[in-house]
N, C-alpha and C positions, 0 to 999 in steps of 0.2 A: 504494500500500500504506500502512495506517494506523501512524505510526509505534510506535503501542503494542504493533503484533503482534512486535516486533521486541526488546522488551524485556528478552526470553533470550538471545535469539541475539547482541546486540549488539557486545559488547566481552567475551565468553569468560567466564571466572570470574570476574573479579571484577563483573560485571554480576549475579553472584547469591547473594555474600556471605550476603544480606539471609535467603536462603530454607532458611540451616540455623546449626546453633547453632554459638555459636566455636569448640568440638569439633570439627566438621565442616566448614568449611570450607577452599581450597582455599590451601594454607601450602608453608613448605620441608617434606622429609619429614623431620622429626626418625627418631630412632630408632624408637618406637609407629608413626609412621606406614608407618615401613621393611614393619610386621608387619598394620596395616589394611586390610583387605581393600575396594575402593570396585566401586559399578559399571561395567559395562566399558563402555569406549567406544574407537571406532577411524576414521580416515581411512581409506577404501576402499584405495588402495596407496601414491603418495608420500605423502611427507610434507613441510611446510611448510619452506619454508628457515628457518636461524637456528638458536635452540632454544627450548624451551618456556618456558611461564610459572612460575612456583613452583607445587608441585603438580599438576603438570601434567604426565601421561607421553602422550607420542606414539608410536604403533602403527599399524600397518598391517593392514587384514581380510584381506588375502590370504595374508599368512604366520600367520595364526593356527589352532592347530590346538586341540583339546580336552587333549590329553595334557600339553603345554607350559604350560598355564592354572594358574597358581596359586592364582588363588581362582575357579577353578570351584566348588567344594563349595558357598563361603562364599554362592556367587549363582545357582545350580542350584534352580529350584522343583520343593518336593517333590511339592504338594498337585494333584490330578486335576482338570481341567474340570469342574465338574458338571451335571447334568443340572437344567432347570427348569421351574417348570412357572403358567402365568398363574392364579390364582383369581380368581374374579366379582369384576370391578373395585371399588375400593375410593366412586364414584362414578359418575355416569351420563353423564361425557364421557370418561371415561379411555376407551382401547379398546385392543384385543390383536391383535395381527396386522397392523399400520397403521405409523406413524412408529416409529421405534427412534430411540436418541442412543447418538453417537459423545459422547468425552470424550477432549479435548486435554490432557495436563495434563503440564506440569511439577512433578515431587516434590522436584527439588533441582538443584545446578549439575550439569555435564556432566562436569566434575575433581572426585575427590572428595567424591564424594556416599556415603556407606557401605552398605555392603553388607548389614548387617542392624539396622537401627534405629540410634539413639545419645540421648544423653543430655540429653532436651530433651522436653518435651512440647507445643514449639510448632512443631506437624507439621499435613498435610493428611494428615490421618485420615479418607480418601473410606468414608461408612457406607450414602451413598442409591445400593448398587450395584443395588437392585431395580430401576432403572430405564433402566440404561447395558445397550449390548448391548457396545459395544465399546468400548475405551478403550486408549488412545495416551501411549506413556512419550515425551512430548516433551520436544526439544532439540537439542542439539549448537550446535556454533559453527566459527569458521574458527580458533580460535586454540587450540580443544583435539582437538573430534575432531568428525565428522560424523554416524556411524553410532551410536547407543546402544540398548544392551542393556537391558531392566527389571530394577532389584534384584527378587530374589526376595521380601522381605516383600509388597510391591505385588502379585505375580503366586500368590501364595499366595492373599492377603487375595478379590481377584478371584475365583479361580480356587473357593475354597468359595463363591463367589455366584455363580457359573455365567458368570461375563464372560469372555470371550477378551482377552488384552495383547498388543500389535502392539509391536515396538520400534520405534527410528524411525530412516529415510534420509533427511538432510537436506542437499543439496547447496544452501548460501545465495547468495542476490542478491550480484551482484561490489561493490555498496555495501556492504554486510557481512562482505567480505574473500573473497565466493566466489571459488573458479580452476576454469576453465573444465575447465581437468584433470583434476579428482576429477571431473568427469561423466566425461569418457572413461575414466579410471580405472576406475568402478563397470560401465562396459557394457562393456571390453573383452574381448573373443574370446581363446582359444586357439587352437593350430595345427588343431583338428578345429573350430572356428567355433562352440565353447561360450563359454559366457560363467562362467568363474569365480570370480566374486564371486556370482552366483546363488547357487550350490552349497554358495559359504562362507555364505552369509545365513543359506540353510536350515539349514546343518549348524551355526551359532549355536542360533537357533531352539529346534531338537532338545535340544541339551547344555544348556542354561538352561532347556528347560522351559515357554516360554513360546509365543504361536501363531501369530506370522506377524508380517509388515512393514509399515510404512507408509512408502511412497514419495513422499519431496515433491524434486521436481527444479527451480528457483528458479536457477539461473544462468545469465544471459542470455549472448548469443552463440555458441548452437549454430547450423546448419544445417540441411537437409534428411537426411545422413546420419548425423547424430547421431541425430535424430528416429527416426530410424530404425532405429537403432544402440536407441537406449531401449524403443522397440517390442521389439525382440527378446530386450533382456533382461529384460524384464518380463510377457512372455509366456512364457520359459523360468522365470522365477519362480516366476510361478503354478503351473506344470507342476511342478515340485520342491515348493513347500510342497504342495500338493495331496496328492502321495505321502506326507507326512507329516503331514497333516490339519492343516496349517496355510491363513494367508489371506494376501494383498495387498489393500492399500489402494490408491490413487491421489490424489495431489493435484493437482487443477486447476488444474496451474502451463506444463508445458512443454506446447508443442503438437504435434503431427504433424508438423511444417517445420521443429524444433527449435528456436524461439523460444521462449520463457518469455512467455507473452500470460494472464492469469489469462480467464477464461472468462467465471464466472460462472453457466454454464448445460452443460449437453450438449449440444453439436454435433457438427458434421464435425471439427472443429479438436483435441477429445480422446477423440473417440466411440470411438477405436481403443485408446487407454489403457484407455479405459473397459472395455470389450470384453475387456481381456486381463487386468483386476486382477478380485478379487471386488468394491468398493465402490468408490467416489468422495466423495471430499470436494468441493461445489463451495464455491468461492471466495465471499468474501463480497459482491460485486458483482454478487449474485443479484437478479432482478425477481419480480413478482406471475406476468405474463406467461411470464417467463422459465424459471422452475421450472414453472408449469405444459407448456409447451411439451416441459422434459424428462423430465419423466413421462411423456409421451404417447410420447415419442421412446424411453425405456425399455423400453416396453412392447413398441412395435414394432420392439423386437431381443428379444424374448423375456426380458427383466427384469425385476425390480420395481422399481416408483419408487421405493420403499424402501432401496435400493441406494447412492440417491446422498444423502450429508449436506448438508442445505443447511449452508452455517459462520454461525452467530451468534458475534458475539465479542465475549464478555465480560470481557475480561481489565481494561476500564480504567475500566466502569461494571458490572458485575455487573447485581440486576436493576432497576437502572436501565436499564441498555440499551432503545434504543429498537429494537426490533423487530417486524415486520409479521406477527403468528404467522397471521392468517389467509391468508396464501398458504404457509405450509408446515403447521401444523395448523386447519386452518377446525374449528369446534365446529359447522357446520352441515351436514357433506358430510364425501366422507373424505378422510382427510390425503392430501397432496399428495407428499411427500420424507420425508425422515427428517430429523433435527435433528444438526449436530454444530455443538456448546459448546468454542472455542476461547479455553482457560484459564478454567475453572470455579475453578481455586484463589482466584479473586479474593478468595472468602470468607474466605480465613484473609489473604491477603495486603493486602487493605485497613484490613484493623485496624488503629489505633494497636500501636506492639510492648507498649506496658505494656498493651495491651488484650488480649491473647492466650492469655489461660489458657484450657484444652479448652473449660470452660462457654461462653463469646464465642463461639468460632469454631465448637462445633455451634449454637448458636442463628442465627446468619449462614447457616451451611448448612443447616439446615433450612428456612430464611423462603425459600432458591435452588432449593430442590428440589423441595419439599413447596409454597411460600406462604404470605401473610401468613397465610393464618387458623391454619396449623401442624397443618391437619388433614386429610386429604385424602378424608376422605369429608366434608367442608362447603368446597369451594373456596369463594372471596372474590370474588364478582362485579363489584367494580370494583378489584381489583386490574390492576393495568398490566401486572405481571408473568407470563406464562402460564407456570406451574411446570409442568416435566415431571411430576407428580404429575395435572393437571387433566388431562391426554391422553393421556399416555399409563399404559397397564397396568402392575401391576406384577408383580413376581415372585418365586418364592420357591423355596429348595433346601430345603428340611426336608423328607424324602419319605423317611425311613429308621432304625428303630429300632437302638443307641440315639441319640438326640438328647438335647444338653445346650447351656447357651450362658450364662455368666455376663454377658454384656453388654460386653464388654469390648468398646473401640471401636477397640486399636491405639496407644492413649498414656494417658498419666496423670501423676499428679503424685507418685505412691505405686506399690506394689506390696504388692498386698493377697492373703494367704492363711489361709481358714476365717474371714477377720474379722479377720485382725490385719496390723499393718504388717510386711512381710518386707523390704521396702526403701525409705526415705523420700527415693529419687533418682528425681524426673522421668527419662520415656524416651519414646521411640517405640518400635513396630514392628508394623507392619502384618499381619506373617504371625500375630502373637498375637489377635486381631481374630477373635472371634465371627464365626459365622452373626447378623447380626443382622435385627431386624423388618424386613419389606417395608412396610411402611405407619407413619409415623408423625406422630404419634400420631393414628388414631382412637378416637374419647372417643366414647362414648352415653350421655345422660343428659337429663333434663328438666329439670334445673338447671344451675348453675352449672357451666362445663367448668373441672375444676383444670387448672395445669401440670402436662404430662408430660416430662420431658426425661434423656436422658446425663446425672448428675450423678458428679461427681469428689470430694467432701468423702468420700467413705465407699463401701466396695464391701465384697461379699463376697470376691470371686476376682478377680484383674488390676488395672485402674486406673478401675472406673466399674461403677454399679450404675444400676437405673430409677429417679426419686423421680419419683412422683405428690405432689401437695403444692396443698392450695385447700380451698376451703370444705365443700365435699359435703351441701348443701342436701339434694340428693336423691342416689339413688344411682348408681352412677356404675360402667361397663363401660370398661373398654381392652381393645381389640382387641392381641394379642400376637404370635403367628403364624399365618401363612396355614401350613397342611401336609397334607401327603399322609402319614401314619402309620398302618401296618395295627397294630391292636388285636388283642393274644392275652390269650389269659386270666391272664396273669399282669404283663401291662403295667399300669407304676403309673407316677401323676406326681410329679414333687418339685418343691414351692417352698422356694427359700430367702429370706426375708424380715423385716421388720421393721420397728416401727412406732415414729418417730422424735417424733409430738408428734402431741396426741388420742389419740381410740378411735376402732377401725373394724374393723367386722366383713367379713372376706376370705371370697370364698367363689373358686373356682376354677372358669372356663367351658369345658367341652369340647362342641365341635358336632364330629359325625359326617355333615354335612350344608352345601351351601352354603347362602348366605343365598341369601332368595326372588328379590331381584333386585340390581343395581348399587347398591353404597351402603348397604343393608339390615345389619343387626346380624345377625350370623348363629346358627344358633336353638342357643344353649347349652343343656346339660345343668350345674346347678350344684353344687359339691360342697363345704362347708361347710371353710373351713379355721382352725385356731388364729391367732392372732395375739400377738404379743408388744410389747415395748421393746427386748427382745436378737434378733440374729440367730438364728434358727432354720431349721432343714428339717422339710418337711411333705408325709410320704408321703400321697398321694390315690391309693386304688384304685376303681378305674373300672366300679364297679357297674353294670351294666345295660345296660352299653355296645358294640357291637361293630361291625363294619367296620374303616373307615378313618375317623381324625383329621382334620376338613378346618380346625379353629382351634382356635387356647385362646389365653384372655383371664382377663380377673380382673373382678370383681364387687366393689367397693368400697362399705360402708355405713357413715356414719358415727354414730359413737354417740356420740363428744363432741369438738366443730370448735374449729378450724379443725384440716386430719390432714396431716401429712408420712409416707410412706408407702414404702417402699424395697424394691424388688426386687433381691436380688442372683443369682439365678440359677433353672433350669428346666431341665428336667430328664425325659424319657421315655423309660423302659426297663423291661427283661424284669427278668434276673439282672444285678447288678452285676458288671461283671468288670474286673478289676486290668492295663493292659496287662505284657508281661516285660519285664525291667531290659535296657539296653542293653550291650555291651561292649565290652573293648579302649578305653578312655576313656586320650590319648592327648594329652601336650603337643607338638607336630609346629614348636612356633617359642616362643622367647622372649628378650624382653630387658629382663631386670630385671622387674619387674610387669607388664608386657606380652604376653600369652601367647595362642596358636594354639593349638583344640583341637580334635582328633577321636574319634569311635569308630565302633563297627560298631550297625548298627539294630537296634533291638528285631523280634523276630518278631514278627508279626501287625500291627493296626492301633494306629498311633500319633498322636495330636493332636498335638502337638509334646515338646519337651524342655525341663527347665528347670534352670538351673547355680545350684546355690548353694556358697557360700564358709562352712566349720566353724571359728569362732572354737574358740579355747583352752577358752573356760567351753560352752562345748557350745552358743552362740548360732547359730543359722542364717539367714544373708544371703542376701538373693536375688541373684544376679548378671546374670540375663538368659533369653532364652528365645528358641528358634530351633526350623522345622520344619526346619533340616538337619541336616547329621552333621558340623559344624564351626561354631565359634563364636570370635570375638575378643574377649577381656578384655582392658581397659586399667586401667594404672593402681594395679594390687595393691601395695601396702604391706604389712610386717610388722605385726603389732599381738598384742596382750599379752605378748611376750617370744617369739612362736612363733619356731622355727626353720624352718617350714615350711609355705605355705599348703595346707591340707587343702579342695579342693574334690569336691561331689558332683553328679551326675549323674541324674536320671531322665527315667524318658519317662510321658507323662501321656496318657490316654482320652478317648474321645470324650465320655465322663462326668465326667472329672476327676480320676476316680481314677490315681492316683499309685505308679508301680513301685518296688523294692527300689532303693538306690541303687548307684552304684556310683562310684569314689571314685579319685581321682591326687593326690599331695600336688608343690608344687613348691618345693625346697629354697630359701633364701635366701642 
């Protein structure tokens, strides 16, 4: 085993300081921390002799029940699976229905990791979800907990891009502090010969929101009836998540005879694993031959090769990695496996730390997703790196009126509302994260291709707007979103935008039509729009138009260069509608400026919620935003002489639009 895959797991929490801000890391619990809700994570049933690390609670899954959970609210995802749907590749090697990617990824330590964003914008703010079918909240260690839960921002963010989140089982190598115990532990029977941590897996699963398990079993010196013993908890797995429209993974760790032997490949040795989870990860000690061998072997149990991830692991060269893509993606024949990318985070995590503002780390993650050329309808012929953008298909949820999406990617350096600063404190949070573009960026033009990128200096709404910004010789289309949108007669689009340096005339692309073939610019209808130097919105009604939306893009012409160009938001709807204010807004914990909050849900549909703090002169602060029904403030101080911090509450639309407030003040 390569020692870098081990570089979570290693030595517990402080092996992962490095991956959240001093905020958030794993400390004594002061008092705030008595009241910080983190993600859960647990030891299947004993627990470790001694006692824990600082920061560090030790728990057991089998006494864990939902009623008991105290931040259940805080890590309960709200937001639905959605449905998705492939449009005419963005290219002529991308394909649909072939290799899928898994996505390994650590978002923070296993202690302490927070439950709903924190105050830092140097976060993996994963955006290229068009291209992940599944992704894996990795971790755990022997010195905090085994079993982890996904925070709900992560399973939120996901879940409006149509991905499924797997939590993760991870019984470690006895080099890394495994005990042979928590395997038996996790597969132990009851007196009727059930296996009860199954049931509890599920019945996590369920109450958080999130879809199913990834089972990596990594501690050597089982037996034959261990093996055996694992077989049947993982076939009663499947059978329980199933009922609940959840999945099992398998890692290509233990074998049949209960030795821990990595594979490499499907055989005899975890063919039965295989057999009883929905997927496999194989191991990274896959061959040419190898994988071909088990695809054929897939097939001939009624599978798809598809099923099984090959593991690329990029944790310690990103795409550097030397990898052999034409035995799991050949561009001459059809793919072989599927791809699973073990630690994609390398992007943010390779930076120097003063190199980490959002701009660095999407530009890193697009060169790993997308390709050098950063465009995925022109892949890079001698690039070394095959970006999931060159193979595979991508995808897209916009399939429903109304749609809106100010661009926000899930962090920022600001907090930006209508255009103005609401709060000039860096954050994360994932669950606030836009539907954003499947394809980025394709550029059409005969000239000069400008940058398109996430830019952070200025937004309209959240913490990031689009800037187009280059020469515009000629003129210039970006492709915006792929969508499925049925058109009524009173569907209208809105751009919010603004034009930051030169002239350039904005027109607006709707096609009702796929393009002719893979790669092709697809056949706009254009619609002439205003343009400014100040933020504006620019209602476009959609003359002449009718079906279904299949893109909209933007038509850029420059009338005096070089043009910086800024998109902060978009927008397609009938009637605008306001969602209802929520109530019962509800301090449930406090100590000192530290404070727990709940209320009851706004009827009908709600995009998330967002807390702001009413200074004395009638200034309004943003304090945070969550899709739950509870949120943790830290840190509240008195200020102007108040007696009492007056906070307000609303819930905001799929359009943005913003409900009557509703208000708790908390004495001092």
């Amino acid at each position: 085993m390569k020692p870098t895959r081990r570089i979570v797991l290693l030595a517990g929490a402080a092996t992962l300081l490095p991956l959240t801000s001093s905020a958030a890391t794993a400390a004594p619990r002061t008092r705030a921390a008595a009241l910080q809700p983190y993600a859960s994570y647990w030891y299947p049933d004993s627990l470790p002799s001694g006692t824990p690390g600082p920061g560090i609670a030790w728990r057991g899954l089998k006494s864990w029940r939902p009623a008991d959970d105290p931040d259940l609210a805080f890590n309960a995802s709200t937001v639905p699976l959605a449905p998705r749907f492939a449009p005419t590749p963005a290219n002529t090697t991308a394909r649909a229905g072939q290799a899928r990617i898994q996505s390994l990824v650590s978002f923070g330590p296993t202690a302490s990791n927070p439950s709903q964003g924190s105050a830092t914008a140097d976060y993996y703010a994963l955006t290229h979800w068009a291209y992940i079918d599944e992704l894996v909240f990795w971790g755990g260690s022997s010195g905090e907990g085994l079993i982890l839960a996904p925070n709900a921002p992560i399973v939120d963010a996901a879940h409006r891009h149509g991905v499924p989140v797997l939590g993760n089982v991870f019984l470690p190598p006895v080099a890394y502090g495994g005990q042979l115990r928590w395997t038996r532990d996790l597969v132990q029977k009851d007196a009727a010969g059930r296996y009860p941590l199954a049931e509890r897996l599920v019945a996590v699963a369920q109450a958080y929101g999130f879809d199913g398990w990834f089972v990596n079993a990594e501690t050597s010196g089982g037996d034959a009836a261990l093996g055996a013993d694992m077989l049947g908890f993982l076939r009663e797995l499947k059978t329980l998540a199933k009922a609940k429209g959840q999945r099992v993974t398998w890692y290509d760790s233990m074998t049949v005879n209960g030795s821990v032997s990595w594979q490499g490949a499907l055989n005899a040795q975890n063919e039965a694993f295989f057999q009883a989870a929905d997927d496999m990860f194989v191991d990274f000690r896959w061959t040419a031959s190898g994988l071909s061998a088990s695809g054929r072997r897939s097939r001939q149990l009624g599978r798809s090769p598809y099923e099984l991830w090959a593991g690329v692991d990029v944790e310690a060269n990103g795409w550097n990695s030397s990898v052999r893509w034409d035995a799991v993606v050949p561009s001459d024949k059809a793919h072989v496996t599927s791809v699973g990318f073990y630690r994609p985070e390398w992007t943010r995590n390779h930076l120097p730390a003063d190199g980490r503002a959002p701009g660095d780390f999407h530009a890193a993650d697009d060169r790993f997703w997308t390709g050098r050329s950063l465009d995925p309808s022109a892949p890079d012929g001698t690039d070394g790196w095959r970006a999931p953008a060159v193979s595979v298909a991508d995808r897209s949820t916009v399939t429903s009126v109304p749609f809106a999406s100010v661009f926000n990617t899930g962090h920022g350096l600001r907090w930006y509302e209508a255009g103005e600063v609401a709060s000039d404190a860096p954050w994360n949070h994932l669950g606030l994260q836009d539907r954003l573009p499947s394809r980025r960026w394709v550029v059409h033009t005969d000239g000069q291709r400008p940058a398109v990128t996430f830019d952070f200096a200025d937004a309209w709404q959240g913490g990031s707007s689009v800037l187009v910004d280059g020469e515009l010789d000629e003129p210039v289309v970006v492709d915006v979103y792929a969508t499925r949108l049925p058109l009524g007669v009173d569907t209208v689009v809105e751009l919010t935008h603004r034009v930051d340096a030169g002239g350039v005339n904005v027109e607006l692309g709707v096609a009702t039509a796929e393009p002719s073939e893979p790669g092709a610019t697809p056949p706009y209808t254009f619609f002439p729009v205003n343009s400014v130097n100040t933020w504006q919105t620019s209602t476009v009604r959609l003359t002449g138009l009718g079906g279904t939306v299949r893109a909209l893009g933007v038509r850029l012409t420059a009338t005096d260069g070089p043009v910086s160009w800024r998109l902060g938001g978009i927008a397609v709807r009938n009637e605008p509608v306001a969602p209802a204010a929520p109530s019962g807004l509800r301090i449930t914990g406090a100590t000192g400026g530290d404070l727990r909050l709940a209320w009851d849900a706004s009827p009908g549909a709600v995009r998330h919620y967002t807390l702001h703090r009413v200074l004395p002169d009638g200034t309004r602060r943003f304090l945070g935003g969550t899709c739950q029904r509870a949120y943790f403030v830290a840190g509240l101080r008195p200020e102007q002489d108040e007696v009492a911090a007056r906070l307000e509450l609303r819930a905001v639309g799929e359009l943005y639009t913003a409900s009557a407030p509703v208000t708790v003040t908390h004495p001092w």
